[in-house]
Structures are given as C-alpha cells and as structure tokens.
N, C-alpha and C positions, 0 to 999 in steps of 0.2 A: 337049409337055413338061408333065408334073405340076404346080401350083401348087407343091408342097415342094420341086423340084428347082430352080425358077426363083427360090425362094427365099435356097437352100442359094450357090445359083452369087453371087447377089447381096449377101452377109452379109460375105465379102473385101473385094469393092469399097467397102459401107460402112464397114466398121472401120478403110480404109485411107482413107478421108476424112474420118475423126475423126481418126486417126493425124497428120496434116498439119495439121488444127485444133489438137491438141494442141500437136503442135511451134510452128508460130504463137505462140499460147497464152504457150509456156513463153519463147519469144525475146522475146517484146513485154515479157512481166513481166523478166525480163533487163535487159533495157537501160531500163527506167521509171526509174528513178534518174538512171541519166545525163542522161535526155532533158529531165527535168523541170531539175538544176540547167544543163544547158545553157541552158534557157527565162528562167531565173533572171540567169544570166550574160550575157546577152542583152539583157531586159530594162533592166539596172543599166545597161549599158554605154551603151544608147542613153539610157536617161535622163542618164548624165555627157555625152555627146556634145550632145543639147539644154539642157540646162542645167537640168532640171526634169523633177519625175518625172509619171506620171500617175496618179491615184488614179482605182479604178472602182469603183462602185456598181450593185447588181442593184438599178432602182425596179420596185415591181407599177404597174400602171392598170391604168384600166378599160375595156374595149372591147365595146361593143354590134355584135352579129350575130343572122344570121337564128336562131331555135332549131332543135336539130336535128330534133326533129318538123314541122319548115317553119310554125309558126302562129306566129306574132309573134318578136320580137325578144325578145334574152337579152344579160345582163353577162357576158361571162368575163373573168378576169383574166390578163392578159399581163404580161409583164416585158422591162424594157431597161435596156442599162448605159449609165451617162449617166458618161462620162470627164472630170476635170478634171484641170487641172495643180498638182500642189503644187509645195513648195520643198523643195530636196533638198540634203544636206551631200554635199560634192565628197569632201572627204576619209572621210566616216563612206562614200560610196558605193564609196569606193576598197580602203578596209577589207573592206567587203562581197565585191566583186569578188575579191579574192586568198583571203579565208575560201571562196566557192564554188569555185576552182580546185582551194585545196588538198581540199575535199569531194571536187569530181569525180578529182582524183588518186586518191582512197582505192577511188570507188565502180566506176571501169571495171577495176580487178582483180576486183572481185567479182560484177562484170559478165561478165568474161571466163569465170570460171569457172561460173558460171549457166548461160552458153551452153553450155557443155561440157558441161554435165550435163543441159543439153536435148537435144544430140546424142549423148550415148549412152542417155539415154530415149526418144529418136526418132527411129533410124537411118532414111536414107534422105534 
C-alpha cells in the first residue's frame, strides 16, 4: 500500500475520534453549571450538618530537592491547603442553600438544552 492510501484510509478514523472528543467536550461544558452549584449545595449542607464551615487557604513553601541537572540541591516552591473551621450562620447557610436550589432549578433547563444541541452537533 502507498504511504497517501494508508493515509487517506486513516483521516475517517481520526476525524471520528475528534468527533467524540468534541461531543465529550460539548456535554462536560453542558452540565459545568450544574455540577458546580451541586458542589456548592453540598458543601453548605454539610457545613449546617457540622455546625461549622470550613475555610481553605492555598499556603506556598519552600521545599529543597535534588536540581534537575543532578549537582546540588534547589528551593521549588510547593503549595498546600491548610483547612480551618470558621463559624457559620445556620440561618444566612439556609438562605444560601434554597438561593442555590432555586439556581440549579433555572440552570438544568438550560443544561438540558446544551445537551441537545451537543447531540445534534454530534450525532452518533
């Protein structure tokens, strides 16, 4: 077989596993709203259930390792979230809680339809 025929034969198979990336692609961004005030809802919820929320923080440090040329040691900077407990209003979290409901009420119609219009942009 030709180099240009084995090419030709192989150009379908790729466009059709972009084709599926795509689709992918287009359902993730779809449903990213929802997902997120789910996370949100979630969150709030177990913070009322313990009684206290948790606040995070990204710290940098410093951490010594080998350099990558292998001759002595080097600083990079790394990072860690260091959690603590704040104090959370029961009733302001409750408020919160039924404002993201009604969000996600508003946001899975327009979720619904995202998807729709991902599957007739990417049949199959």
């Amino acid at each position: 077989m030709r180099p240009r025929a084995g090419l030709v034969l192989l150009v379908p198979l790729l466009l059709g596993a972009c084709a599926g990336a795509g689709r992918d692609q287009c359902m993730r961004a779809a449903v990213a709203e929802v997902r997120t005030i789910d996370a949100l809802i979630a969150e709030t919820e177990a913070g009322l259930a313990r009684g206290y929320g948790i606040d995070r923080q990204t710290v940098p440090y410093l951490e010594r390792r080998r350099c990558g040329d292998g001759g002595g040691s080097c600083l990079y900077t790394e990072t860690e979230i260091v959690e603590t407990p704040k104090t959370i209003d029961p009733a302001s979290e409750s408020r919160r809680i039924a404002l993201l409901q009604d969000r996600r009420a508003a946001a899975v119609p327009r979720a619904l339809d995202h998807i729709a219009a991902c599957k007739a942009r990417y049949p199959g």
